[in-house]
C-alpha positions as CSV (number, residue, x, y, z in Angstrom):
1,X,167.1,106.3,167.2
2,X,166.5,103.7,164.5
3,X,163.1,103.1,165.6
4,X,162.2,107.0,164.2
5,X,162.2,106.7,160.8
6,X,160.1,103.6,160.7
7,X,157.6,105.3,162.9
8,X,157.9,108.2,160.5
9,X,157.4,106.0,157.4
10,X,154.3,104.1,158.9
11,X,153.0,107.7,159.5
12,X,153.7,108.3,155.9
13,X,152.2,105.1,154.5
14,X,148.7,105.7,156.6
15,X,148.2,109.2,155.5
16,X,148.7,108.5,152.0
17,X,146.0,105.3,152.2
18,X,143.9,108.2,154.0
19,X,144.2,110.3,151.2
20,X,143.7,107.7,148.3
21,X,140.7,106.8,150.3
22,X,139.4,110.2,150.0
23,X,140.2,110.7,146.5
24,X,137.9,108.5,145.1
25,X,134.6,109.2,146.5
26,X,131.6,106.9,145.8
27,X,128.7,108.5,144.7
28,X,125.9,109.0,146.2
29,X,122.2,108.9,144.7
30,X,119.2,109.5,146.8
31,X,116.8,107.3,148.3
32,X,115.1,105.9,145.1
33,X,112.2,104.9,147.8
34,X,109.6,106.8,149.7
35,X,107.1,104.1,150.7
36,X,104.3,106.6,150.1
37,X,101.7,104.4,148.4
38,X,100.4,101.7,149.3
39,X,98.0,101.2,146.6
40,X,99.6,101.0,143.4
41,X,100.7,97.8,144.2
42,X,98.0,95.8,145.9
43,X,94.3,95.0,145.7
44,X,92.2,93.9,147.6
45,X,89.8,90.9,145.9
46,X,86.8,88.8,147.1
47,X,88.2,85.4,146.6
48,X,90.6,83.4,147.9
49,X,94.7,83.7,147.2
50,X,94.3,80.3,145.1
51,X,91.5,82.0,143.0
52,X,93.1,85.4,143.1
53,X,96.5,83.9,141.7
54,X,95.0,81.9,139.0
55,X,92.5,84.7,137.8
56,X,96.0,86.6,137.9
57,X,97.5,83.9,135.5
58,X,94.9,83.9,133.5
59,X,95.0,87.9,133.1
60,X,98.5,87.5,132.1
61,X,98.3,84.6,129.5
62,X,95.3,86.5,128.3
63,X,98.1,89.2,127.3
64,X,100.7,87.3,125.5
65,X,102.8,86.1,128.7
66,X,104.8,83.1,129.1
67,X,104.2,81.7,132.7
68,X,107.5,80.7,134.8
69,X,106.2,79.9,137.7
70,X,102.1,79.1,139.2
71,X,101.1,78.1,142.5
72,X,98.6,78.8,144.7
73,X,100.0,82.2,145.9
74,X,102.6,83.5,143.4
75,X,102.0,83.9,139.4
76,X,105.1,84.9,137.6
77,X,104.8,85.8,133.7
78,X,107.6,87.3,131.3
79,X,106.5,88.8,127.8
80,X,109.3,90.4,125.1
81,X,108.8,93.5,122.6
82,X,110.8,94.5,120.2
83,X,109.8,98.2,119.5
84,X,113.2,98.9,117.1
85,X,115.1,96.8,115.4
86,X,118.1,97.4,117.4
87,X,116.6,97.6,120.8
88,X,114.7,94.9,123.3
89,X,112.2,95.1,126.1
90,X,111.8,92.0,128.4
91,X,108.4,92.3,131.0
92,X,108.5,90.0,134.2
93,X,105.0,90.4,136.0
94,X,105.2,89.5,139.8
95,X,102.0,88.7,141.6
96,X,102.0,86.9,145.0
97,X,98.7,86.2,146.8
98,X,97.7,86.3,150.3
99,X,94.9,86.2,152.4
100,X,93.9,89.6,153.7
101,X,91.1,87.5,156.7
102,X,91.0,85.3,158.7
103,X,89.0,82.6,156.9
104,X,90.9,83.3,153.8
105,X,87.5,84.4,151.7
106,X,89.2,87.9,151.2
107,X,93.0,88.0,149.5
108,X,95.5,90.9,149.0
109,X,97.5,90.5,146.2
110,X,100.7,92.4,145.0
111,X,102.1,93.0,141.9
112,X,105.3,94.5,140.2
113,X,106.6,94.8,137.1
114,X,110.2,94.6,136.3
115,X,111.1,96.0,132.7
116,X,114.5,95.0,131.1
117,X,116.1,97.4,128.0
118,X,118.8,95.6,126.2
119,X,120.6,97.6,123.2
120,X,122.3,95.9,120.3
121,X,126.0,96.4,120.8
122,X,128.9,95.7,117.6
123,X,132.4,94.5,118.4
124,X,134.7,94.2,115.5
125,X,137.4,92.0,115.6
126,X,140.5,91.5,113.1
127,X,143.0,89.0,112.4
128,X,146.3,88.6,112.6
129,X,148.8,86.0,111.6
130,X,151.8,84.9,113.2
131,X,154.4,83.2,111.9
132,X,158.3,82.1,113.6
133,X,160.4,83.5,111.3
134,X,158.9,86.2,109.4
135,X,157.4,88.0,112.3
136,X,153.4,88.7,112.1
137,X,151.0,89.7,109.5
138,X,148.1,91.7,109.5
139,X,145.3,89.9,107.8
140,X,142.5,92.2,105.8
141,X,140.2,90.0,107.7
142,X,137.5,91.4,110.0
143,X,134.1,90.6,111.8
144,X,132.1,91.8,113.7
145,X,129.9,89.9,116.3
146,X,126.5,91.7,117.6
147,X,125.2,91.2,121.3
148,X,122.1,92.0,123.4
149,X,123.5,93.8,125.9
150,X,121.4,95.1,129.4
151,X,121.3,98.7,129.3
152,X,118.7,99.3,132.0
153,X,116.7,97.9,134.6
154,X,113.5,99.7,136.4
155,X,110.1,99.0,138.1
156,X,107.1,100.2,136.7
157,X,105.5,102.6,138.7
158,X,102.3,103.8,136.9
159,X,99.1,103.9,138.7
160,X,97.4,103.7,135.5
161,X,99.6,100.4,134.1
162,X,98.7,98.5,137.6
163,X,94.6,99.6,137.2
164,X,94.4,98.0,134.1
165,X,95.9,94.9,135.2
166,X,93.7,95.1,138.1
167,X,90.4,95.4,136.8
168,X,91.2,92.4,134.1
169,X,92.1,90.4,137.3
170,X,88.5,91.1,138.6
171,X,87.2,90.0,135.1
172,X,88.6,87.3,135.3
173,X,87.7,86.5,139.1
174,X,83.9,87.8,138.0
175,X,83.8,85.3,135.0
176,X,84.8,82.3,137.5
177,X,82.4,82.9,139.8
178,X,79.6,83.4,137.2
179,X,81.0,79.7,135.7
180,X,80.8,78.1,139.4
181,X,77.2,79.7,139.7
182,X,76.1,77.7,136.6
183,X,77.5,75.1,137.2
């Protein structure tokens, strides 16, 4: 008999942790991938991945990027823009090289770009004063601090965007081999 309404109140307690499961759902979004193309990506090139990475870095400092990182098989570049005066854009440029045959004279390479929004955002803050026995005072003084703040993150997916970097990764991989020619 004293055993019932401890069964009843674990009962009680599960349902309710059932129910406060249920009534905060997490939202779904749908599958933000569809692996449909595989060419806006990648290229194909007539060179090696060394030469195909640092016609790649090339292409990129050509354009104004900072390089982070250059090896043999991975270029990485970053570039800002400030389009308002309240608002920031950060490009990072991806490109990792590798060889598409088996005697490495043919290289894929693969490239994304990753574009960062930040937002200026305003905090104010105020003063107060307090002191033992008199209780607190409100100062008139106030400030207010501004911050870059990450509003949104995406990859760029336009055929056209990846084309033109593309192609001047081909000038670039034309002009060397015209050099080497001469030379």
């Amino acid at each position: 008999m004293c055993c019932r309404p401890v069964v009843w109140l674990a009962g009680l307690l599960s349902s309710a942790a059932l129910l406060t499961g249920c009534a905060a759902p997490l939202k779904a979004f749908p599958s933000q991938e569809d692996f449909s193309s595989t060419v806006t990506y990648s290229r194909l090139f007539d060179a090696t991945p060394a030469q195909t990475c640092e016609a790649a870095r090339r292409a990129l400092l050509s354009q104004g990027y900072l390089i982070g990182t250059s090896t043999k098989d991975l270029v990485e570049g970053r570039k800002s823009f400030q389009p308002e005066p309240e608002s920031h854009l950060q490009m990072e440029i991806r490109i990792v090289c590798a060889p598409d045959t088996p005697d490495g004279k043919v290289s894929l390479g693969f490239v994304t770009a990753l574009q960062d929004v930040y937002a200026l955002k305003k905090s104010n803050n105020s003063a107060s004063l307090g002191v033992g026995a008199l209780g607190s005072v409100s100062l008139p003084f106030s400030s207010s601090n501004d911050s870059m703040v990450k509003v949104a993150s995406k990859t760029i997916s336009s055929d056209i965007f990846y084309d033109r970097f593309f192609d001047l990764v081909r000038r670039f991989l034309v002009a060397d081999e015209a050099q080497e020619i001469t030379e």
